[in-house]
PARO-308531 format. One record per residue (C-alpha): residue number from 1; x, y, z; residue in one letter. Coordinates in steps of 0.001 Angstrom, whole numbers, m for minus. Example, Ala and Ser with C-alpha at 12.3 -4.5 7.8 and 13.67 -1.06 7.14 Angstrom:
% PARO-308531
   lofi      east     north        up   sero
      1     12300     m4500      7800      A
      2     13670     m1060      7140      S
//
This chain:
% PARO-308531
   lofi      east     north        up   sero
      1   m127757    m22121     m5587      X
      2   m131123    m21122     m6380      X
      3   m132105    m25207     m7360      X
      4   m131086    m26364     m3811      X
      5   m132952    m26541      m803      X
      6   m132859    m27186      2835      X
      7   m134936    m29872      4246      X
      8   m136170    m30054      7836      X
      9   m138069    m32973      9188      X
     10   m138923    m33368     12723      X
     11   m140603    m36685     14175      X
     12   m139999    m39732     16479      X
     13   m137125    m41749     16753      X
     14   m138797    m44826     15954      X
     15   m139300    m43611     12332      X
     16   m135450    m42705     11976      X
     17   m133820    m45641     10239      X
     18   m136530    m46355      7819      X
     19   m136931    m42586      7217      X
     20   m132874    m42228      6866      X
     21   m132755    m45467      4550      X
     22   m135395    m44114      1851      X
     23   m134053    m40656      1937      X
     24   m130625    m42054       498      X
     25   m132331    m43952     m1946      X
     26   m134221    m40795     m3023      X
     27   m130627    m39481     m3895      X
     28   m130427    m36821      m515      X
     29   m126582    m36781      m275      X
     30   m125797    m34765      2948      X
     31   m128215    m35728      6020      X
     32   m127740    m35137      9442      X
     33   m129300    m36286     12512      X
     34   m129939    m34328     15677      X
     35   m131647    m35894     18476      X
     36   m134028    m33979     20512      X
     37   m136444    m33888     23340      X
     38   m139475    m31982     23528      X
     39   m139458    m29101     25990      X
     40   m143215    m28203     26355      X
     41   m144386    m29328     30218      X
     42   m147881    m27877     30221      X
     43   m151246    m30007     29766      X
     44   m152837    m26794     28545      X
     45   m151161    m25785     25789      X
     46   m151358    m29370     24659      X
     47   m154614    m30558     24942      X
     48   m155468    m27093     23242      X
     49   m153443    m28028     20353      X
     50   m154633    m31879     20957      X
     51   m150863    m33487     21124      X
     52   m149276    m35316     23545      X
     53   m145556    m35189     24769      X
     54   m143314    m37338     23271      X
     55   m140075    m37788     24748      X
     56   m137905    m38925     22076      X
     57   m137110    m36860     18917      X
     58   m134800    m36714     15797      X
     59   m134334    m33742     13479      X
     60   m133064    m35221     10327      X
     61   m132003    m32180      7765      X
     62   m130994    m32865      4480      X
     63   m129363    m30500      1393      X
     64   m131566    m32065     m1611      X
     65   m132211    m30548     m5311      X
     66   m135357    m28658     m5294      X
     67   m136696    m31299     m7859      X
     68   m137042    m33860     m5093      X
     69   m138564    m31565     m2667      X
     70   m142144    m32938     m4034      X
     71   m140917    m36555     m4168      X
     72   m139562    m36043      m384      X
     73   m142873    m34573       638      X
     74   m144995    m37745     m1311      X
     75   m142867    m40321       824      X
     76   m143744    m38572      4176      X
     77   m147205    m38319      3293      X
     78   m147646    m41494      1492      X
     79   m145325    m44196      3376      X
     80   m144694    m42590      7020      X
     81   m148576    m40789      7407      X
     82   m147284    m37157      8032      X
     83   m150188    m36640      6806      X
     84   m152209    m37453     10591      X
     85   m151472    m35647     13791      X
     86   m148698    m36724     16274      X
     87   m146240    m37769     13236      X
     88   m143761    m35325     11998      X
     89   m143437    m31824     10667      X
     90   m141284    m31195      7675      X
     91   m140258    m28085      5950      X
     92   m137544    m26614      3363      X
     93   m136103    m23639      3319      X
     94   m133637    m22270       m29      X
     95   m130411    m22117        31      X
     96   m130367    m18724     m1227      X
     97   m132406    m17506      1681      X
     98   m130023    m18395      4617      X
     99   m127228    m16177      5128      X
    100   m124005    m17632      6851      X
//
Protein backbone atom coordinates (compact mmCIF):
# COMPACT_ATOMS: atom_id res chain seq x y z
CA UNK A 1 0.00 0.00 0.00
CA UNK A 2 2.84 2.18 0.35
CA UNK A 3 2.89 2.80 -3.92
CA UNK A 4 -0.75 4.12 -3.83
CA UNK A 5 -2.02 7.39 -3.28
CA UNK A 6 -5.03 9.47 -2.77
CA UNK A 7 -5.74 12.22 -5.11
CA UNK A 8 -7.81 15.30 -4.32
CA UNK A 9 -8.65 17.90 -6.87
CA UNK A 10 -10.96 20.66 -6.26
CA UNK A 11 -12.13 23.18 -9.14
CA UNK A 12 -15.16 24.30 -11.26
CA UNK A 13 -17.64 22.31 -12.78
CA UNK A 14 -17.02 23.50 -16.11
CA UNK A 15 -13.61 21.70 -16.12
CA UNK A 16 -15.27 18.29 -14.96
CA UNK A 17 -15.79 16.24 -18.09
CA UNK A 18 -12.62 17.11 -19.79
CA UNK A 19 -10.77 16.74 -16.45
CA UNK A 20 -12.72 13.21 -15.79
CA UNK A 21 -12.03 12.08 -19.55
CA UNK A 22 -8.05 12.55 -19.37
CA UNK A 23 -7.82 11.18 -15.92
CA UNK A 24 -9.12 7.70 -17.32
CA UNK A 25 -6.87 7.86 -20.04
CA UNK A 26 -4.00 8.48 -17.58
CA UNK A 27 -4.99 4.93 -16.22
CA UNK A 28 -6.85 6.47 -12.66
CA UNK A 29 -9.23 3.48 -12.14
CA UNK A 30 -11.50 4.51 -9.16
CA UNK A 31 -12.74 8.33 -9.40
CA UNK A 32 -15.43 9.86 -7.75
CA UNK A 33 -17.22 13.00 -8.06
CA UNK A 34 -18.65 15.16 -5.32
CA UNK A 35 -20.28 18.30 -6.13
CA UNK A 36 -19.87 21.23 -3.95
CA UNK A 37 -20.60 24.81 -3.26
CA UNK A 38 -18.42 27.20 -1.72
CA UNK A 39 -19.41 28.33 1.76
CA UNK A 40 -17.26 31.51 2.32
CA UNK A 41 -19.86 34.79 2.31
CA UNK A 42 -17.41 37.50 3.31
CA UNK A 43 -15.80 40.17 0.80
CA UNK A 44 -12.97 40.46 3.30
CA UNK A 45 -11.53 37.41 3.59
CA UNK A 46 -11.66 37.26 -0.17
CA UNK A 47 -10.38 40.18 -1.55
CA UNK A 48 -7.53 39.57 1.12
CA UNK A 49 -6.78 36.35 -0.43
CA UNK A 50 -7.75 38.03 -4.02
CA UNK A 51 -10.53 35.21 -5.09
CA UNK A 52 -13.84 35.49 -5.91
CA UNK A 53 -16.87 33.16 -5.03
CA UNK A 54 -17.68 30.67 -7.28
CA UNK A 55 -20.79 28.94 -6.91
CA UNK A 56 -20.36 25.74 -8.57
CA UNK A 57 -17.78 23.08 -7.49
CA UNK A 58 -16.69 19.40 -8.05
CA UNK A 59 -14.28 17.41 -5.90
CA UNK A 60 -13.08 14.70 -8.12
CA UNK A 61 -10.80 12.08 -5.91
CA UNK A 62 -9.10 9.43 -7.45
CA UNK A 63 -6.96 6.11 -5.98
CA UNK A 64 -3.90 6.31 -8.61
CA UNK A 65 -0.25 4.57 -8.37
CA UNK A 66 2.12 6.95 -6.91
CA UNK A 67 4.02 6.81 -10.33
CA UNK A 68 1.33 8.93 -11.95
CA UNK A 69 1.07 11.35 -9.20
CA UNK A 70 3.73 13.60 -11.30
CA UNK A 71 2.02 12.86 -14.63
CA UNK A 72 -1.47 13.89 -12.85
CA UNK A 73 0.10 17.03 -11.50
CA UNK A 74 1.82 17.93 -15.32
CA UNK A 75 -1.82 17.67 -16.88
CA UNK A 76 -3.32 20.15 -14.30
CA UNK A 77 -0.59 22.43 -14.70
CA UNK A 78 0.06 22.05 -18.30
CA UNK A 79 -3.54 21.50 -20.04
CA UNK A 80 -6.17 22.93 -17.34
CA UNK A 81 -3.68 26.14 -15.93
CA UNK A 82 -3.78 25.11 -12.17
CA UNK A 83 -1.02 26.72 -12.36
CA UNK A 84 -2.99 30.61 -12.19
CA UNK A 85 -5.28 31.69 -9.43
CA UNK A 86 -9.09 30.96 -9.40
CA UNK A 87 -8.52 27.32 -11.05
CA UNK A 88 -8.24 24.36 -8.85
CA UNK A 89 -6.34 23.00 -5.91
CA UNK A 90 -5.11 19.47 -5.99
CA UNK A 91 -3.43 17.35 -3.46
CA UNK A 92 -2.57 13.52 -2.57
CA UNK A 93 -2.44 12.05 0.39
CA UNK A 94 -0.89 7.99 0.92
CA UNK A 95 -2.74 5.39 1.43
CA UNK A 96 -0.77 4.31 4.26
CA UNK A 97 -1.43 7.53 6.09
CA UNK A 98 -5.30 7.36 6.39
CA UNK A 99 -6.60 5.18 8.94
CA UNK A 100 -10.21 3.69 8.43
Amino acid sequence: MDNIEYLFIITGRKQKDALLSRMCSIDNRIVNTIYGKGTVKSNYLLDMLGLFPEENKVILTSVLPKDKTEVIFDMLLNEFDFGNPNTGIAFTMPISGMSF
